[in-house]
C-alpha positions as CSV (number, residue, x, y, z in Angstrom):
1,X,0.0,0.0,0.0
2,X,1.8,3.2,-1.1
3,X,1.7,6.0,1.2
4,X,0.7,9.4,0.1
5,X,1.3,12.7,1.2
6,X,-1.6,13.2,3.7
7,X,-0.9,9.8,5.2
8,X,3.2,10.9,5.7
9,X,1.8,14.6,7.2
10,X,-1.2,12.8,9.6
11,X,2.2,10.9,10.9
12,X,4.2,13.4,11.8
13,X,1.4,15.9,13.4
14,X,1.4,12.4,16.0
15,X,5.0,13.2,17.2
16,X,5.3,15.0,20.5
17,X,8.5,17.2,20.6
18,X,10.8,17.3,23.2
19,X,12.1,20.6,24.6
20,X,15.8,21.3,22.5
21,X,16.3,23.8,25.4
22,X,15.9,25.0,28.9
23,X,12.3,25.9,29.7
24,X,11.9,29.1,30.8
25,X,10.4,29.8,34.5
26,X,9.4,33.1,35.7
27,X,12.1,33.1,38.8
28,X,11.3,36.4,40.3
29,X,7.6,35.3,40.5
30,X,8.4,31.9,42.0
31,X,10.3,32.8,44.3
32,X,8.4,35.5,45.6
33,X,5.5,32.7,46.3
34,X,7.8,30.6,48.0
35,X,9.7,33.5,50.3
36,X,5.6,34.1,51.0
37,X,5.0,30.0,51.8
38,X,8.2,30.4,54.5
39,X,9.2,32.3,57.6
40,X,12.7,32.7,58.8
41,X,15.0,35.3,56.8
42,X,14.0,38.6,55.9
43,X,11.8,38.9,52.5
44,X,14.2,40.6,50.6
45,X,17.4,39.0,51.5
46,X,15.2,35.4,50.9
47,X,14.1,36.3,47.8
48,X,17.6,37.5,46.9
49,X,19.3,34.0,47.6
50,X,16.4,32.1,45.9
51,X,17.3,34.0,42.3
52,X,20.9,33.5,42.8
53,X,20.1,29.7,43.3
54,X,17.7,29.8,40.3
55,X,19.6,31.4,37.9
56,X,22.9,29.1,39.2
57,X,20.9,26.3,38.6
58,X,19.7,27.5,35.1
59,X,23.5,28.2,34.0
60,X,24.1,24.6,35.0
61,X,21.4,23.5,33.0
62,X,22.0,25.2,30.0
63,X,25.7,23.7,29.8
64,X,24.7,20.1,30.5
65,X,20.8,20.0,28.8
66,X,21.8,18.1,25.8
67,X,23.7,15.5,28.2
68,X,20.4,14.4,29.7
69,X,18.6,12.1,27.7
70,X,15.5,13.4,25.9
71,X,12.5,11.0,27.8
72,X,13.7,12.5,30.9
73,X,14.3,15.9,30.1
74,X,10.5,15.8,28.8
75,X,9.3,14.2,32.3
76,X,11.0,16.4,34.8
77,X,9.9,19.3,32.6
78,X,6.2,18.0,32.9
79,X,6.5,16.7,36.5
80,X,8.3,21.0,37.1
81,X,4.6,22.5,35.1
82,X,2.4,20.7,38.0
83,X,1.6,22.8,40.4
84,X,2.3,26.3,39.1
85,X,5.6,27.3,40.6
86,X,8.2,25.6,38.9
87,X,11.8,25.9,39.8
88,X,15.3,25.0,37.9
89,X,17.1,23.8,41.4
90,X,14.2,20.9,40.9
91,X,14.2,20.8,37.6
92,X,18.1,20.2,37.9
93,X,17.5,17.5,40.8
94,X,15.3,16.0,38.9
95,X,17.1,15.4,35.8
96,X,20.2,14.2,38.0
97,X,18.3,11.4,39.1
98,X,16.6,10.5,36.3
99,X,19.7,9.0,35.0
């Protein structure tokens, strides 16, 4: 049965891509939410060592991404969209045990 062009373009609409970068995460907003979900050190210095982890952790990411194999990077990336507040530090974590 030959396939024609409408078959081959139905086919490839079924593939589900996988991310060829870091997501991006609104940082300043998450951490914000989490500084508000803790008590201890003041707000701003809090919210001030939560960027500095995110944006460590995103640097990481962005120099090892393509070491991580593709499955995973699509299921931490999923598993880091539940729940609205998604952070690179578990993003990271999560890849690094996913191996």
């Amino acid at each position: 049965m030959p396939f024609t062009v409408s078959m081959i373009a139905l086919g490839t609409q079924l593939v589900v891509p996988v991310a060829d970068g870091v997501p991006k995460f609104d940082i300043a907003r998450n951490c914000k939410l989490d500084v508000a979900a803790t008590a201890g050190l003041a707000v701003d210095q809090s919210v001030k060592s939560c960027m500095n982890d995110e944006q460590k952790a995103k640097r990481q990411l962005a120099s090892q991404w393509s070491k991580f194999p593709a499955p995973i990077r699509a299921s931490c990336t999923s598993q880091e969209s539940i729940g609205g507040t998604p952070s690179y530090v578990s993003l990271q974590t999560c890849l690094q045990f996913g191996q």
